[in-house]
MARLO-554799 format. One record per atom (N, C-alpha, C): residue in one letter; x, y, z. Coordinates in steps of 0.1 Angstrom, whole numbers, plus 5000, padded with zeros to 4 digits. Example, Ala and Ser with C-alpha at 12.3 -4.5 7.8 and 13.67 -1.06 7.14 Angstrom:
REM MARLO-554799
A513249435078 A512349555078 A513249675078 S512849785071 S513749895071 S512950005079 
//
This chain:
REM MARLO-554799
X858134840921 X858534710928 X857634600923 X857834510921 X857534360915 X856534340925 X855434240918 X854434180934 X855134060941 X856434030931 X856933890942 X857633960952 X858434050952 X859334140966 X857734200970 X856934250968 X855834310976 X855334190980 X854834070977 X854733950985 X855133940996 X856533870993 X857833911004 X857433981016 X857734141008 X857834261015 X856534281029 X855334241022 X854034221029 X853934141043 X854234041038 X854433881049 X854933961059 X856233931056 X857634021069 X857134151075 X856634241070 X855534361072 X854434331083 X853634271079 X852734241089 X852934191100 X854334091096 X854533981110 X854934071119 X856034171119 X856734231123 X855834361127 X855234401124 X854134511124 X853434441140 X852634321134 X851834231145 X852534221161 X853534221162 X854834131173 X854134211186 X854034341188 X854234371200 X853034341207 X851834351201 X850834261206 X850134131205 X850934051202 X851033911199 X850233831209 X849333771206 X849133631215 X848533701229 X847633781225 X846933851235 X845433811232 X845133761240 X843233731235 X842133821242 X842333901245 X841434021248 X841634181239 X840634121235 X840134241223 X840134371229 X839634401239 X839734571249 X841334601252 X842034461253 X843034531260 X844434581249 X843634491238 X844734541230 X843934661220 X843234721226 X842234831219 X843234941228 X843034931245 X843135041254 X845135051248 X845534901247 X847034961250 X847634981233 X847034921221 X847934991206 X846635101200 X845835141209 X845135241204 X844735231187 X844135421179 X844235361165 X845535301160 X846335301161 X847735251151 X847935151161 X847535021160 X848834951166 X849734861161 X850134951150 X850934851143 X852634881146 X853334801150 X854934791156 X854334891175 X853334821178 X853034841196 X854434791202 X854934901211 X855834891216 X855134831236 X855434711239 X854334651248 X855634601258 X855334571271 X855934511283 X855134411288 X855734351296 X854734221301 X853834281310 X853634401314 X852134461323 X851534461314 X851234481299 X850534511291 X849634311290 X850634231291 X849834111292 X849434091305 X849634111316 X848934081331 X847434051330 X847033961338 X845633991341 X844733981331 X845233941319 X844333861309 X844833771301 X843733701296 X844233541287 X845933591278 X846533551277 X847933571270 X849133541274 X849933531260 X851433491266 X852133631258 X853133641268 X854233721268 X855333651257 X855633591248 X856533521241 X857733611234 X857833731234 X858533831231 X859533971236 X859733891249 X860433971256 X861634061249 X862633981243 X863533991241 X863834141226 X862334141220 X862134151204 X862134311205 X861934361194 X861834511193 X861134571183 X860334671181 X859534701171 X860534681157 X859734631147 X860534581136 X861234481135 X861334381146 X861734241145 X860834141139 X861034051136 X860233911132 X860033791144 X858833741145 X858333641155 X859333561146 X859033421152 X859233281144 X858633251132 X857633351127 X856933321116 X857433351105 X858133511106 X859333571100 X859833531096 X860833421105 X861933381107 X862033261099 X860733181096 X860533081089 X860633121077 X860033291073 X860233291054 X861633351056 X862233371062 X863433411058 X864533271051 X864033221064 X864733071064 X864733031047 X863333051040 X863033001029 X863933021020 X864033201020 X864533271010 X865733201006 X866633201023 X867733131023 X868133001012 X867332931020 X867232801012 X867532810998 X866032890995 X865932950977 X867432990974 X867833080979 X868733170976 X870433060972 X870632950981 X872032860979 X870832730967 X869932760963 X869632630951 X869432720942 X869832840933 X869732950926 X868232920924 X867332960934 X865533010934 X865032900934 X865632770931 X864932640930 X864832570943 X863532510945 X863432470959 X864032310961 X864832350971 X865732190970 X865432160990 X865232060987 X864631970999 X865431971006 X866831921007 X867831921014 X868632061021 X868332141010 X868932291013 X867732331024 X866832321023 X865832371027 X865932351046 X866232161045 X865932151056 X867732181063 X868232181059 X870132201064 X869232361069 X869032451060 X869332561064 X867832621077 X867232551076 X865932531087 X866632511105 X867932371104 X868832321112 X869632451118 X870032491107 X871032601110 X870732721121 X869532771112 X868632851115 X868532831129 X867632731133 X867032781142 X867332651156 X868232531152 X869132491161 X870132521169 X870532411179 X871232521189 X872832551179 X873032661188 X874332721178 X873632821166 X872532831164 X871932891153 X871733021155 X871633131144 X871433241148 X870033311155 X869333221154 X868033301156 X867633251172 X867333371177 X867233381191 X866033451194 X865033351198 X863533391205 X862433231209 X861233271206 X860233181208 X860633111195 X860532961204 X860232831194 X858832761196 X857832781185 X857032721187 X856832581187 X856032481186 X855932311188 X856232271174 X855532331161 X856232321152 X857532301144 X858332421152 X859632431150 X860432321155 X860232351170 X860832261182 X861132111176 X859532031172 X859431901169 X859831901162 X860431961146 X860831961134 X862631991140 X863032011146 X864132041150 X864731871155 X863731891164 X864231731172 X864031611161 X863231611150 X863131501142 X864231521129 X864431681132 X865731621119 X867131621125 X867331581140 X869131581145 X869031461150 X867931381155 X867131241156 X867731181142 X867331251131 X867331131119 X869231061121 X868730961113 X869830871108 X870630871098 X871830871096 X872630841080 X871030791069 X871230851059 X870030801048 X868730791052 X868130861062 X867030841064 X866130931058 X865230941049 X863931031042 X863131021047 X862631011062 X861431051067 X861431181066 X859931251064 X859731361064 X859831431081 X860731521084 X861131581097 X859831651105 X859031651093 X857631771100 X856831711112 X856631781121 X856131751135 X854731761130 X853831701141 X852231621139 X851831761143 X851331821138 X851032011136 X850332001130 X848932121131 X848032201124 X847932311128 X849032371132 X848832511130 X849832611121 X849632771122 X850132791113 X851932801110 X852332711114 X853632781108 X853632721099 X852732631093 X852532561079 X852532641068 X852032771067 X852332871060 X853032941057 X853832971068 X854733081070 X855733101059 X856032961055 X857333021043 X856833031031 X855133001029 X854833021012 X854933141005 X855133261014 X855033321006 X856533330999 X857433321000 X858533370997 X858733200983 X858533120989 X858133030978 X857733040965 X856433080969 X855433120957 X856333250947 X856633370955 X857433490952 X858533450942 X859033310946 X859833230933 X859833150923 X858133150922 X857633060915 X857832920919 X857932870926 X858232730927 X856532680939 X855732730934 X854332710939 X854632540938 X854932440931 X854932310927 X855432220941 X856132290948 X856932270961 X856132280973 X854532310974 X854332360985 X854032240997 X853432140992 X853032071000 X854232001004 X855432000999 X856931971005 X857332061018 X857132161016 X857532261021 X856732281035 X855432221034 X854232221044 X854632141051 X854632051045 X855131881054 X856031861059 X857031991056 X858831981064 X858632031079 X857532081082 X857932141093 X856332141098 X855032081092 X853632071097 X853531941086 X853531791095 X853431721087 X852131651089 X850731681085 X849731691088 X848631671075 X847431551075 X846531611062 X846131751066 X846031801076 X845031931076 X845932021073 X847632021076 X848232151074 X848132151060 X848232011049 X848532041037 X847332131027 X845932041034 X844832091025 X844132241026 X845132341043 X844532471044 X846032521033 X846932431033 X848032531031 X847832511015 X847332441010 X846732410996 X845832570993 X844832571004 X844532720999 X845032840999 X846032831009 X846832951010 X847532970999 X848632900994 X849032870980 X848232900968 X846932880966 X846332930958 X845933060959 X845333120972 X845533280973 X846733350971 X847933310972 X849233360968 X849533360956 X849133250954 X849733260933 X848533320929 X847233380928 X846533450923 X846833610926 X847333640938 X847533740942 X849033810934 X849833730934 X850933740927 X850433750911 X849833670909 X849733690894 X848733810890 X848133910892 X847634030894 X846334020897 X845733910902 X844033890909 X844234020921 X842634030920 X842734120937 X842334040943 X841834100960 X842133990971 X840233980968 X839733990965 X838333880963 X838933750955 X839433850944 X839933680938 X840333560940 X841533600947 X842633560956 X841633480966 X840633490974 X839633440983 X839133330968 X838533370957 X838233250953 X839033150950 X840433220943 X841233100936 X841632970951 X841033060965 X841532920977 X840232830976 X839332910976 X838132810978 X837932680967 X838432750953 X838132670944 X838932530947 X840132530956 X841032420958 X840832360973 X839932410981 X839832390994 X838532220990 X839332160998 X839131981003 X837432041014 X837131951004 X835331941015 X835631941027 X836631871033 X836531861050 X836832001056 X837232081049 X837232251055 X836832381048 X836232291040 X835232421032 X834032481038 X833332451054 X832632511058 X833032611060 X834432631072 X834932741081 X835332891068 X835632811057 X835932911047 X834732971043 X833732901040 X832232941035 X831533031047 X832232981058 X831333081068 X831933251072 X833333261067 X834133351066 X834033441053 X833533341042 X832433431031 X831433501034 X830633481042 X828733481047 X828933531057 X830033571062 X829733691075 X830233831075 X830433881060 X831534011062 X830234111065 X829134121068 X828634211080 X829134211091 X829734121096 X830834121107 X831834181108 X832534241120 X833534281123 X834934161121 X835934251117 X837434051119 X837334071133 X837434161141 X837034151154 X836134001163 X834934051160 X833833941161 X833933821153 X834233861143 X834333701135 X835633641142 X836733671145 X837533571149 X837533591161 X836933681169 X836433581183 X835633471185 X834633481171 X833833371177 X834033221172 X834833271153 X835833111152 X836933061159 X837533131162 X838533101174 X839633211173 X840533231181 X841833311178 X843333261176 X842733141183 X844433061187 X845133011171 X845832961173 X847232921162 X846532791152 X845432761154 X844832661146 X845032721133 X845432651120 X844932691109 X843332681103 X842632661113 X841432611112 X840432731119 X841232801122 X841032931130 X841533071122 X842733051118 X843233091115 X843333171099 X842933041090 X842733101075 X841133131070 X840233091079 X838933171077 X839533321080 X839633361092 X839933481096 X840833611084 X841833551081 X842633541072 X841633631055 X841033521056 X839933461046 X838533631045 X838333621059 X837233711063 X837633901060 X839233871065 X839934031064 X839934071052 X840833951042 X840533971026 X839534031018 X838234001024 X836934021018 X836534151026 X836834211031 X836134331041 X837234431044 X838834431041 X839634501047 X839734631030 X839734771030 X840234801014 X841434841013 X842134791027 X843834861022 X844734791030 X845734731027 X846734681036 X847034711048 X846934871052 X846934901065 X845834901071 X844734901066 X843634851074 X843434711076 X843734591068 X844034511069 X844734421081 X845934471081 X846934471093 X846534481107 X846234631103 X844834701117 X843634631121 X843034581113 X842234521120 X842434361125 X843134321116 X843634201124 X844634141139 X844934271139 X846134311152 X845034351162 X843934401160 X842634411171 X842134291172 X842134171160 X841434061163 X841833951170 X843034011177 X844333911187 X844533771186 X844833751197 X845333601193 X846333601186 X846633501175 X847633451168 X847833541158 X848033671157 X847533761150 X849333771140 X850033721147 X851533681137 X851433601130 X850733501133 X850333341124 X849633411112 X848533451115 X847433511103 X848733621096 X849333701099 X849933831091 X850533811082 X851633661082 X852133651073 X851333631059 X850233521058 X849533491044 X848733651039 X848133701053 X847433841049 X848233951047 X849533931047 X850334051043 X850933991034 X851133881028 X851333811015 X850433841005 X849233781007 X848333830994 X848333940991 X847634031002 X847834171002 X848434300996 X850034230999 X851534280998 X851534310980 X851034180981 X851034190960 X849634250953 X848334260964 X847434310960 X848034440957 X848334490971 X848234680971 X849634740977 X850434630973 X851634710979 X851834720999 X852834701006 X852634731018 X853234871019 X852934981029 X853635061029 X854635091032 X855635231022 X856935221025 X857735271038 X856735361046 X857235381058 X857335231067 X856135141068 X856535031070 X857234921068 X857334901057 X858834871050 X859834901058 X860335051058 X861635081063 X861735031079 X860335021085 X860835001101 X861234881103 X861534741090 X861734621092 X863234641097 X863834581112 X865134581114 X866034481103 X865934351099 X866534301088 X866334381072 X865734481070 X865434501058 X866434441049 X867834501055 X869134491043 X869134381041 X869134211050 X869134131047 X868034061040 X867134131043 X865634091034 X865934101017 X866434211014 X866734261001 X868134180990 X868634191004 X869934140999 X869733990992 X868033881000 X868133750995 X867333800985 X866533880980 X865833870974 X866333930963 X867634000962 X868434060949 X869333930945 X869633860955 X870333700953 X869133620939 X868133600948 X866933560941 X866433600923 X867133730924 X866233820913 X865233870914 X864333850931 X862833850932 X863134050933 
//
């Protein structure tokens, strides 16, 4: 298998893997209830009671995709009616489609989505404002990987800005992008940590430098104590930290699904680089419920 469908394949892997204990910020409780394996945790809303968290997934089932998913799917899409080339227009029609009302996708919308929804049924005959909602968090990422998987890395800060229209979402998503195209192109994930840093904007090169300088740390501890929530500012150190300290995709996964919080936001880029580092596994693979359509854009694609 190619590392652009193991890209792909990674992203959607993790997110989907991540879901059942999503957006839970207590580190014990997601210890006591996905034990060793918690990857595709099958969880009810008692499992969130009685500590920091949201329930955002009622509806979903092991091997579904959050909104994060749902965003690279969206991508492929896009990709897939501009034959692999990233077209602006297709991009945002099929974003509309997607995840507006009438649309097929049915779950949590986050602020990202939501405001990018309202700013593009708002626009006007002829209007080119950019639709991306005033965001810094991650769903600014979410569709690079499937991007990048098509080579059209040249696209990304378009693609950032469609739906996190932000200096900060562009300059973390600037690194993420460069950890994906290195990872894709056969670097391992140390490398992949350098090729971001080398492009990371002084105004956020601490949080990355401090995610270098702590892998005596647990991802545990480290992203308790940078933060856990949906910030990419939280988010891609963490990201950043597992890279440098995880030696296998499934540990990878695993340990970041203990580091809670936004642990769907982080899965996609960490099961992106990853995916292309080491392959995701195939038993995981198969528990994605879209697989067929996963495949199907990505045999559209060529990827």
């Amino acid at each position: 298998m190619s590392k652009n469908r193991d890209m792909i394949l990674g992203a959607l892997v993790g997110d989907a893997a991540s879901l059942g204990l999503h957006w839970i910020y207590d580190q014990p409780r997601i210890r006591a209830v996905g034990g060793a394996k918690p990857e595709f945790c099958i969880t009810t809303r008692q499992d969130y009671d009685g500590i920091p968290s949201y329930f955002a997934h009622p509806s979903k089932a092991p091997g579904d995709l959050t909104q994060y998913g749902e965003q690279l799917m969206v991508m492929l899409h896009a990709l897939a009616t501009s034959e692999g080339r990233y077209n602006q227009t297709h991009y945002e029609q099929a974003f509309l489609t997607h995840f507006g009302d009438g649309g097929s996708y049915q779950g949590y919308i986050d602020h990202a989505t939501r405001e990018t929804l309202e700013n593009l049924m708002a626009r006007k005959t002829g209007d080119s404002a950019c639709p991306g909602a005033d965001d810094t968090q991650l769903p600014a990422v979410a569709k690079l990987p499937a991007l990048i998987a098509a080579g059209q890395e040249r696209n990304a800060v378009a693609a950032i800005r469609t739906t996190n229209n932000t200096d900060i979402a562009e300059v973390y998503g600037q690194v993420a992008t460069a950890m994906l195209v290195a990872a894709r192109d056969g670097h391992n994930a140390r490398q992949a940590v350098n090729a971001g840093l080398a492009v990371a904007d002084n105004s956020i090169r601490a949080p990355l430098e401090a995610a270098c300088a702590a892998t005596d740390q647990s991802t545990e501890d480290f992203t308790a104590d940078i933060g856990m929530a949906c910030e990419l500012s939280f988010g891609l150190p963490s990201v950043v930290h597992t890279l440098l300290t995880a030696p296998t995709y499934t540990d990878a996964i695993r340990r970041n699904i203990r580091a809670g919080g936004d642990s769907c936001g982080r899965a996609i880029l960490l099961g992106g680089v990853l995916g292309a580092v080491h392959g995701p596994p195939q038993d995981w693979v198969d528990r994605l419920v879209s697989l067929k359509d996963i495949q199907q854009r990505m045999e559209t694609l060529e990827i």
